[in-house]
C-alpha positions in Angstrom: 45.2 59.8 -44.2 44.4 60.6 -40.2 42.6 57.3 -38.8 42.5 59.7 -35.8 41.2 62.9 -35.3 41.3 65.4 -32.3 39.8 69.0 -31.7 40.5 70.6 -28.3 38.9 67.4 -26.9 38.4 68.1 -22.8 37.1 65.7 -20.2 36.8 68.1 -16.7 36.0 66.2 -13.9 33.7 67.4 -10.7 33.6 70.9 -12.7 36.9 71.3 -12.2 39.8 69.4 -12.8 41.1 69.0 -16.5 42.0 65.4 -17.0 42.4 66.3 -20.6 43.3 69.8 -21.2 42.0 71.2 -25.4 43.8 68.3 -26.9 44.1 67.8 -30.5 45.9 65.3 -32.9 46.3 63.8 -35.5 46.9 59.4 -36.3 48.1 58.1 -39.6 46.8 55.4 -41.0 48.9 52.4 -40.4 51.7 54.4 -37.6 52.0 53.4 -34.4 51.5 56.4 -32.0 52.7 56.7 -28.9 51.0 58.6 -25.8 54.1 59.2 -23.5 53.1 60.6 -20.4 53.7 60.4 -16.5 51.2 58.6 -14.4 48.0 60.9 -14.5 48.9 62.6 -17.1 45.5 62.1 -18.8 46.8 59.2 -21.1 43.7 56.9 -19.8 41.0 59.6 -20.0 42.2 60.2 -23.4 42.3 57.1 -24.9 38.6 56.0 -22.8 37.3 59.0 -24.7 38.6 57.9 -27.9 37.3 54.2 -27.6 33.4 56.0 -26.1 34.3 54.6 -22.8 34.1 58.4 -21.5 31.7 61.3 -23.1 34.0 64.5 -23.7 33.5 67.5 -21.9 33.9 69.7 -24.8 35.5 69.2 -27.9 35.4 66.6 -31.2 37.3 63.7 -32.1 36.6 60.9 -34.7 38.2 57.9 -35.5 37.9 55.6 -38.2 35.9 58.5 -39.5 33.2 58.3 -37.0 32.5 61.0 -34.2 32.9 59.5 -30.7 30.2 61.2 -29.1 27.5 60.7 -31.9 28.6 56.9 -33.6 29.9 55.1 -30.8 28.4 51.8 -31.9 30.6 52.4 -35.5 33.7 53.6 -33.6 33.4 50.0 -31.7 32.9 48.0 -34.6 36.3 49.8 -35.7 38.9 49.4 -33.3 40.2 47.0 -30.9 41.6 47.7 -27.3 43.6 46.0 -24.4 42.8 47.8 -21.0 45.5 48.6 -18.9 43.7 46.0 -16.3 43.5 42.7 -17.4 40.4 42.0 -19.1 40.2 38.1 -19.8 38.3 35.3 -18.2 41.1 33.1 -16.5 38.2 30.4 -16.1 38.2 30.0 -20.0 41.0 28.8 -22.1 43.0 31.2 -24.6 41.2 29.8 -27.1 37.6 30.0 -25.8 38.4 33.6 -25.0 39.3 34.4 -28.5 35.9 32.5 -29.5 33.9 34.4 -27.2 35.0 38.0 -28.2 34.7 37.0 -31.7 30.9 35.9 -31.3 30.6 39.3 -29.6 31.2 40.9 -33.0 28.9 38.6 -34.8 32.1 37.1 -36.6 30.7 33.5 -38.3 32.0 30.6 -37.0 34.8 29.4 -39.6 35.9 32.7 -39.5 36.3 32.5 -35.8 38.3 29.2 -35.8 40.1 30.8 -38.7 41.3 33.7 -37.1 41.7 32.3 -33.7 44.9 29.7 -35.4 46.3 32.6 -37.6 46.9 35.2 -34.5 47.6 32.6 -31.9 50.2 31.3 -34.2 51.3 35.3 -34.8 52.1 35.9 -31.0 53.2 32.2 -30.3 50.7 30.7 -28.3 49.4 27.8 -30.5 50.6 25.1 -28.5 48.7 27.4 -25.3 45.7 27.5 -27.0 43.8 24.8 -24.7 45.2 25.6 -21.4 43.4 28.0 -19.0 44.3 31.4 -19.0 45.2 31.4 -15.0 47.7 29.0 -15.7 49.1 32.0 -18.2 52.3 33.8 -17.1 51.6 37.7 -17.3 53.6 38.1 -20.6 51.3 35.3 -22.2 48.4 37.1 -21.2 49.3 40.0 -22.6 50.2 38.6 -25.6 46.8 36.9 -25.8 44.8 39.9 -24.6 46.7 41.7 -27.7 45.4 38.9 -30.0 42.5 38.9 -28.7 42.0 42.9 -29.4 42.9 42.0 -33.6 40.3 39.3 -34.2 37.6 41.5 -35.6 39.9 43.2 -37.9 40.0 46.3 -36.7 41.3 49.9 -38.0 42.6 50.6 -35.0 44.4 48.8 -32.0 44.7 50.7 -28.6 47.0 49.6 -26.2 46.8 51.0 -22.9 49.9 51.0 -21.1 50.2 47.4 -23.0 53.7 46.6 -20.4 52.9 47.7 -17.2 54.2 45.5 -14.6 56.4 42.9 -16.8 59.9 42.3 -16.6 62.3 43.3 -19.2 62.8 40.8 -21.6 58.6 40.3 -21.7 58.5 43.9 -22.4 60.7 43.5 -25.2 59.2 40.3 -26.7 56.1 42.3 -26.5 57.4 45.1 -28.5 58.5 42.6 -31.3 54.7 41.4 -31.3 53.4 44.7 -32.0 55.8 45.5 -34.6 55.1 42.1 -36.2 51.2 43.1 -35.5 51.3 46.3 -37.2 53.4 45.3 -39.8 51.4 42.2 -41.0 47.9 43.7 -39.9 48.3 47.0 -41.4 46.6 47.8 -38.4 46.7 51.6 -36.8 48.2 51.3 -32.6 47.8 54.1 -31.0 49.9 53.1 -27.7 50.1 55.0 -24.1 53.2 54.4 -22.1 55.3 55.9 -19.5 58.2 53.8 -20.2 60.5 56.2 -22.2 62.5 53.3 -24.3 59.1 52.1 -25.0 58.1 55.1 -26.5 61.5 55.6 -28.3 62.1 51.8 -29.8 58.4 51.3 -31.2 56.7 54.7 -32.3 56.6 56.1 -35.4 55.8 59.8 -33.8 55.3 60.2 -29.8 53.2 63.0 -28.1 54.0 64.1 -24.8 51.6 64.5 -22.1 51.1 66.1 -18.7 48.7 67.4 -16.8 46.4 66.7 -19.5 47.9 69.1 -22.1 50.2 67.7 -25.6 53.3 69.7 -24.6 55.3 68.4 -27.6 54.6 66.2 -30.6 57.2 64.8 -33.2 59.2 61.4 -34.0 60.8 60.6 -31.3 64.3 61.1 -33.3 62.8 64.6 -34.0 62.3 65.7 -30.4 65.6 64.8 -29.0 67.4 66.8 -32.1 65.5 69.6 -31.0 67.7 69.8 -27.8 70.8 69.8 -29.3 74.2 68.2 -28.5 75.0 66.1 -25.3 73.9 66.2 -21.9 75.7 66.1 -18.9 74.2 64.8 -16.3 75.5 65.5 -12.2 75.1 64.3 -8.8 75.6 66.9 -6.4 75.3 67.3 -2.7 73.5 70.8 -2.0 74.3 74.0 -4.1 72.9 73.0 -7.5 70.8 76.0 -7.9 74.3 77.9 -7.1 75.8 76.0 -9.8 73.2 76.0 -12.6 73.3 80.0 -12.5 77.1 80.1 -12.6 76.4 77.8 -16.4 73.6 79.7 -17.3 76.1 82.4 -17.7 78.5 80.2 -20.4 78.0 80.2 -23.9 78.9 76.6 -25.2 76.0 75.4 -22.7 72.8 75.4 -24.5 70.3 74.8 -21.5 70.6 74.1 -17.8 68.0 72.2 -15.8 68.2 71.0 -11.9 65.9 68.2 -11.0 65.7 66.9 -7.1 70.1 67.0 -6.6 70.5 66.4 -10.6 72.1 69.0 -12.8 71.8 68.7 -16.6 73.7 70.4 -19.1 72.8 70.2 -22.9 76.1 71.1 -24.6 77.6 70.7 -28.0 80.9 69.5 -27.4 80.6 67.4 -24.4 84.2 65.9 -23.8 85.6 69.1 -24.1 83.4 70.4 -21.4 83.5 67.6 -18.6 86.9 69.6 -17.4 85.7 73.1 -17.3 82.2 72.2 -15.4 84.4 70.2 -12.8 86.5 72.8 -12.0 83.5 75.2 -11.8 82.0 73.1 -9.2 85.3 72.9 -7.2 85.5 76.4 -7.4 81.8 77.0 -5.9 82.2 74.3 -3.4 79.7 72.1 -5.2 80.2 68.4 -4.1 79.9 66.2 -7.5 79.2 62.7 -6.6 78.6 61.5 -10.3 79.1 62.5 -13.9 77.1 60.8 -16.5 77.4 62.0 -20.1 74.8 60.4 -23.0 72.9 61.2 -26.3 69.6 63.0 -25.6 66.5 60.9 -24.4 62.9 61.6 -24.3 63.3 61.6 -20.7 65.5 64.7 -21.4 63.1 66.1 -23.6 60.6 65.7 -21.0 62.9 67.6 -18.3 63.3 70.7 -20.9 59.6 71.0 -21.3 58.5 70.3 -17.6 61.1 71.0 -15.0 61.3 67.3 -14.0 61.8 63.9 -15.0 59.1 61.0 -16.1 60.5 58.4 -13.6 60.3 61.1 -10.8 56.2 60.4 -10.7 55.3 58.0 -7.9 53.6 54.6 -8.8 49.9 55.5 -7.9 47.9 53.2 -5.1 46.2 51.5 -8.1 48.7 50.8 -10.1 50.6 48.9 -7.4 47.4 46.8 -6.9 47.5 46.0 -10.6 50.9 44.8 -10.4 50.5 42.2 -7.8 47.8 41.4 -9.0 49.9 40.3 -12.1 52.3 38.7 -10.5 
């Protein structure tokens, strides 16, 4: 059963620019979705649309059942979110933050105090609970804003770039929170990211964004099949395009793509190959400075569709600001 629904939903900006570009979709109840995108790609303008933040352009889209544009007050009372920016009150402790949000929702009180022990104690902040949040490391915040977003019960749980800015290992306890969430919650995540292993290690199915338009749409398992084989992956120094035609020419290579001095291959049989492209290049002149060889990534699959790589985008002005302002 789709929780969400999308029909060529559009958000154009000063008459002109497409944020989001005829976008339509479908969530499952209970999946975790993933919006896997490069930094204005349209991931926020989608998902503010979906949670009313943003009136559409053109286009439908319901969630929880409820059209966006004529029952946002029923698509709120549906779905939690946790903004990109953070969004608590670092004056109040975890706890009074919980309390507060569930007052906001009319929630009665035993309820409140109920629900605040059960999700504190779900993301390990219990022994937290009565500290104040600017005494909170970034990871605990998250954690809490996360908790925070579930106390209602909602259908629905957006997360909005739900990592940004934290190191590693908090990213990855993170991760085992929202499985945990979703698992015990039954509760629907729909999830934008731009982190490819994020995308990869918690989503049921991904879509892939840019420039406002789904260019691909599938489990993430599902989308690196669809290339095919191994890549091989080379630094050069000058003469890739040189190179790339020379492959584009052999048979056992299955699609060539040159990105800023990279050269990837998608090949079946990749040991076998590593010999024959390296005397290729020696033959053209081609200076190799690296060979890398690995399974398919969605970073890859990104680079088939688009020309160029996810971690290629520059961190925007405003995100760098949000991720001091973390720190």
């Amino acid at each position: 059963m789709a929780v969400i629904e999308a029909q060529n939903l559009t958000k154009v900006y000063d008459g002109k620019v497409r944020a989001v570009d005829s976008v339509s979709l479908e969530v499952f109840e209970s999946e975790i979705f993933g919006f896997l995108g490069p930094n204005g790609a349209g991931k926020t303008t989608l998902i503010h649309m979906l949670c009313t933040l943003l009136k559409p352009t053109s286009g439908v889209a319901k969630v929880s059942g409820y059209d966006v544009a004529k029952e946002p007050d029923l698509v709120r009372k549906s779905i939690g979110i946790v903004f990109q920016d953070p969004s608590l009150d670092e004056n109040l402790t975890g706890r009074e933050n919980m309390d507060f949000h569930g007052r906001l929702y009319g929630m009665a009180t035993g309820e409140i105090k109920e629900r605040i022990t059960e999700l504190l104690k779900m993301v390990e902040l219990e022994d937290k609970a009565d500290r104040l949040v600017k005494t909170y490391s970034g990871g605990m915040r998250r954690r809490l804003e996360i908790a925070r977003g579930l106390m209602h019960h909602p259908k629905v749980l957006f997360l909005d770039e739900p990592t940004l800015g934290l190191d590693p290992q908090t990213r990855r306890h993170i991760w085992d929170y929202i499985r945990e969430l979703n698992r015990r919650e039954r509760v629907t995540i729909f999830l934008t990211t731009h982190y490819m292993d994020e995308a990869d290690s918690l989503c049921n199915r991904v879509a892939i964004i840019d420039y406002g338009k789904i260019i691909a749409c599938d489990e993430p398992k599902h989308l690196k099949d669809l290339l095919g084989g191994d890549i091989i992956e080379l630094k050069v120094a000058g003469k890739a395009d040189a190179l790339a035609s020379a492959f584009k020419e052999n048979q056992a290579v299955r699609a060539v793509k040159t990105a800023e001095g990279t050269l990837c291959l998608t090949v079946y049989d990749a040991a076998k190959m590593i010999p024959q492209v390296l005397e290729l290049a020696e033959s053209l002149e081609v200076e190799v400075n690296s060979v890398d060889l690995h399974r398919p990534t969605l970073d890859d699959v990104f680079l088939t569709y688009t020309g160029r790589r996810i971690r290629e985008e520059e961190t925007s002005p405003m995100e760098r600001m949000r991720l001091l302002m973390k720190r």
